[in-house]
Residue frames as qw, qx, qy, qz and C-alpha x, y, z in Angstrom:
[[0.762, -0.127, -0.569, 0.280, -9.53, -28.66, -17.63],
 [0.337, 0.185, -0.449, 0.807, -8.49, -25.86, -15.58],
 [0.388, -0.482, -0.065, -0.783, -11.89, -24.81, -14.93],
 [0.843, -0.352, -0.404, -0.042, -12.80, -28.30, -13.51],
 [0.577, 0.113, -0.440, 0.679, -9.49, -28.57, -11.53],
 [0.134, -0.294, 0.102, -0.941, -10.96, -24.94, -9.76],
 [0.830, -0.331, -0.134, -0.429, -14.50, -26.64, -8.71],
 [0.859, -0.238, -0.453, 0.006, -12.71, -29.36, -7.71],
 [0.441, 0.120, -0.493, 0.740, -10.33, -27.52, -5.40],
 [0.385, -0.314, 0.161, -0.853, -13.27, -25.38, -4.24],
 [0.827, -0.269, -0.422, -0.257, -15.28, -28.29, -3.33],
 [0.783, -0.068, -0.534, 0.311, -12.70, -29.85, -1.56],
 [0.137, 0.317, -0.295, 0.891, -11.85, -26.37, 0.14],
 [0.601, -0.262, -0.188, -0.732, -15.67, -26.23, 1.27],
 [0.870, -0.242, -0.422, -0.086, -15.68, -29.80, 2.43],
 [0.508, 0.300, -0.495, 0.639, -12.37, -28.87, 4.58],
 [0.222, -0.354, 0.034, -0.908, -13.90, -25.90, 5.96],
 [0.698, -0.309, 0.052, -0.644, -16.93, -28.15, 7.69],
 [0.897, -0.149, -0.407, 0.083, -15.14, -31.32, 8.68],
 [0.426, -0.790, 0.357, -0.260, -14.28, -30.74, 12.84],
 [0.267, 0.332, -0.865, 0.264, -12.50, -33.15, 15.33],
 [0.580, -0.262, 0.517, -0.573, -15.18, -33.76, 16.93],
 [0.457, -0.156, 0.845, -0.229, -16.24, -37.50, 17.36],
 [0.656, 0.511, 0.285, -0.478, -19.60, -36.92, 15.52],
 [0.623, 0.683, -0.173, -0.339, -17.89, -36.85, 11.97],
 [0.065, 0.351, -0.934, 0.002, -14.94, -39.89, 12.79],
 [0.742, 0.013, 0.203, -0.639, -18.06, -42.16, 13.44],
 [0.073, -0.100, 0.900, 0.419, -17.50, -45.62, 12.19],
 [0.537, 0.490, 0.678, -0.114, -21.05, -45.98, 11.07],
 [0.312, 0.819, -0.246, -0.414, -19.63, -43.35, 8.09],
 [0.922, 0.182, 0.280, 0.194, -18.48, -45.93, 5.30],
 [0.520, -0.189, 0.351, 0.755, -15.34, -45.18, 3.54],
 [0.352, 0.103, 0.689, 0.625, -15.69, -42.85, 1.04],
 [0.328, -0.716, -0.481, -0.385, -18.48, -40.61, 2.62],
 [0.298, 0.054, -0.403, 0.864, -19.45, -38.05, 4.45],
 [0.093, -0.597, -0.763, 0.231, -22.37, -37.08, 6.81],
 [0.015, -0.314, -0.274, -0.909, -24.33, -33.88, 5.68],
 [0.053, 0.442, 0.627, -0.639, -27.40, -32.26, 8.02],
 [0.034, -0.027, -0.492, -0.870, -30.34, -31.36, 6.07],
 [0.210, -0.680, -0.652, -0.261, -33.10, -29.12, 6.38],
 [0.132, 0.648, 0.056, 0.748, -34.61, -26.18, 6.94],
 [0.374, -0.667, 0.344, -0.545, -36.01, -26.39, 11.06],
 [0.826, -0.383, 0.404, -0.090, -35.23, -30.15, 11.85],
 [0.436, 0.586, -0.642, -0.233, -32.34, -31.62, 10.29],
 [0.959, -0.096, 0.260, 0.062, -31.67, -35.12, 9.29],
 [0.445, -0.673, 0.583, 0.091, -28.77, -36.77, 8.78],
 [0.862, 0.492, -0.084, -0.091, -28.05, -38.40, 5.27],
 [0.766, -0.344, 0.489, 0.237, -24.48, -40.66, 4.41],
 [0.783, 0.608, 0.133, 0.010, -23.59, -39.79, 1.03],
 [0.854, -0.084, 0.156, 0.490, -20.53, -40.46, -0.90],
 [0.099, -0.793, -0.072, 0.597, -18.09, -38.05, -1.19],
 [0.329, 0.303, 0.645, 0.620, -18.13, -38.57, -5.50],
 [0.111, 0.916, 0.384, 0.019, -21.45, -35.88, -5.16],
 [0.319, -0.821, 0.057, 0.470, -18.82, -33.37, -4.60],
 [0.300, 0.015, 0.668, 0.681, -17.34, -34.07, -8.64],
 [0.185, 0.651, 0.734, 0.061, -21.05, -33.24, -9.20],
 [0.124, 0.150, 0.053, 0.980, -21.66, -29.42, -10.48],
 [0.447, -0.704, -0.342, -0.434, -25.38, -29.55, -9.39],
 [0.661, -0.696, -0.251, 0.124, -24.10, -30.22, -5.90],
 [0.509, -0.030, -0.020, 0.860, -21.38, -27.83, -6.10],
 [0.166, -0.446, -0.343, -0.810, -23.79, -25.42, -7.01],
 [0.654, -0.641, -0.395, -0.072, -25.90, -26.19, -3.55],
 [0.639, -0.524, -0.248, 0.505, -22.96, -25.80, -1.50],
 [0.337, 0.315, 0.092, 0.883, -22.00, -22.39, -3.28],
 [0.424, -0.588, -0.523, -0.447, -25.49, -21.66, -2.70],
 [0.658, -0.439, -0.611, -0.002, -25.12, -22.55, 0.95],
 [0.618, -0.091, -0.107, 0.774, -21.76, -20.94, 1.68],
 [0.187, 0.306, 0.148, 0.922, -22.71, -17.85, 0.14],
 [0.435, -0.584, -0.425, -0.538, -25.98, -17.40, 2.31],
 [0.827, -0.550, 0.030, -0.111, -25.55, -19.30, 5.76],
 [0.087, -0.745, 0.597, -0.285, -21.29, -19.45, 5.80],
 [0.695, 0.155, -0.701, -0.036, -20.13, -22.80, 7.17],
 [0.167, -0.202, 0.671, -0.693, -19.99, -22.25, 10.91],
 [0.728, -0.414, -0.318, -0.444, -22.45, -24.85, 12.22],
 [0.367, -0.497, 0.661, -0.426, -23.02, -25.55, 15.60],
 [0.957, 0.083, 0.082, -0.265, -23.83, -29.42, 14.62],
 [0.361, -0.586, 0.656, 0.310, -20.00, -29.60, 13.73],
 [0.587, 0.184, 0.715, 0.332, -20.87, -31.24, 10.56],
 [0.037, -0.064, -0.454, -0.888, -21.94, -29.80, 6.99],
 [0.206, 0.434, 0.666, -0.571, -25.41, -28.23, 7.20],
 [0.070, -0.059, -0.557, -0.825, -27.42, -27.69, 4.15],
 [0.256, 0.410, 0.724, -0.491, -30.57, -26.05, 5.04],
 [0.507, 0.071, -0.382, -0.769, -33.20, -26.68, 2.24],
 [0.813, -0.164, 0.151, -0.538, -35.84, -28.89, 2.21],
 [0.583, -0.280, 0.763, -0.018, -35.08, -32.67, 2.67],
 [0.730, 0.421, 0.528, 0.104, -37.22, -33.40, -0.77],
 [0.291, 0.877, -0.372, -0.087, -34.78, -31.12, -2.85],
 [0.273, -0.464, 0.832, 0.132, -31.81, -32.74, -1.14],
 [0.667, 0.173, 0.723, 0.056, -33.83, -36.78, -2.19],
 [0.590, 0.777, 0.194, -0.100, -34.46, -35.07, -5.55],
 [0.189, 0.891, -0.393, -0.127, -30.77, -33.91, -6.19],
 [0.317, -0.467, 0.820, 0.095, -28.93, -36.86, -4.81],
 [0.771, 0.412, 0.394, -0.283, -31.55, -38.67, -7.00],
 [0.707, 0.696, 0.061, -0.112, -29.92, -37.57, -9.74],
 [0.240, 0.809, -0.535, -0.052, -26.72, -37.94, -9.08],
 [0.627, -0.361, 0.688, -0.051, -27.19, -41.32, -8.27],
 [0.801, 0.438, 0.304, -0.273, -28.37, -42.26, -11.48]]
C-alpha cells in the first residue's frame, strides 16, 4: 500500500507541477474531472482526458518518462507529452477499457 500511496503522490506532484493560472487550463470546455494534456512530437494536439489515467501505472510511467527527459516547463502552460499522438490513442486505449 505504501508503494501505491508514493505513485499516487508523485502523480499528483507531477500534475501540480504543470497546471498554471493561466486561462487556457480553467477553460469550461474541460469537464469535471479532467485535464487537458498537449501531445506530440512537432504539432501538438490537444486531448481531454480524465484525471483517473493518473491511478494508471502505464501512464505514470509516460509522465516519468516525460519528466525525466523534457522537465515540465512548457511554454503551452499546460502538460506536454511529446510522443507520437498514436502511442498516446494506443495507451489511453487501454486504459479506457
Amino acid at each position: 500500500m505504501g508503494i501505491r500511496l508514493n505513485g499516487m503522490v508523485h502523480a499528483k506532484q507531477i500534475l501540480q507541477r504543470t497546471l498554471s493560472a493561466k486561462s487556457e487550463m480553467v477553460s469550461s470546455d474541460i469537464p469535471k474531472g479532467h485535464f487537458a494534456v498537449y501531445v506530440g512530437e512537432a504539432q501538438k494536439k490537444r486531448f481531454v482526458i480524465p484525471i483517473s489515467y493518473l491511478n494508471h501505472p502505464l501512464f505514470r510511467d509516460l509522465l516519468n518518462l516525460v519528466e525525466e527527459e523534457f522537465g515540465f516547463n512548457h511554454p503551452m502552460g499546460g502538460l506536454t507529452i511529446p510522443c507520437s499522438e498514436d502511442y498516446f490513442i494506443s495507451l489511453t486505449s487501454i486504459l479506457s477499457s
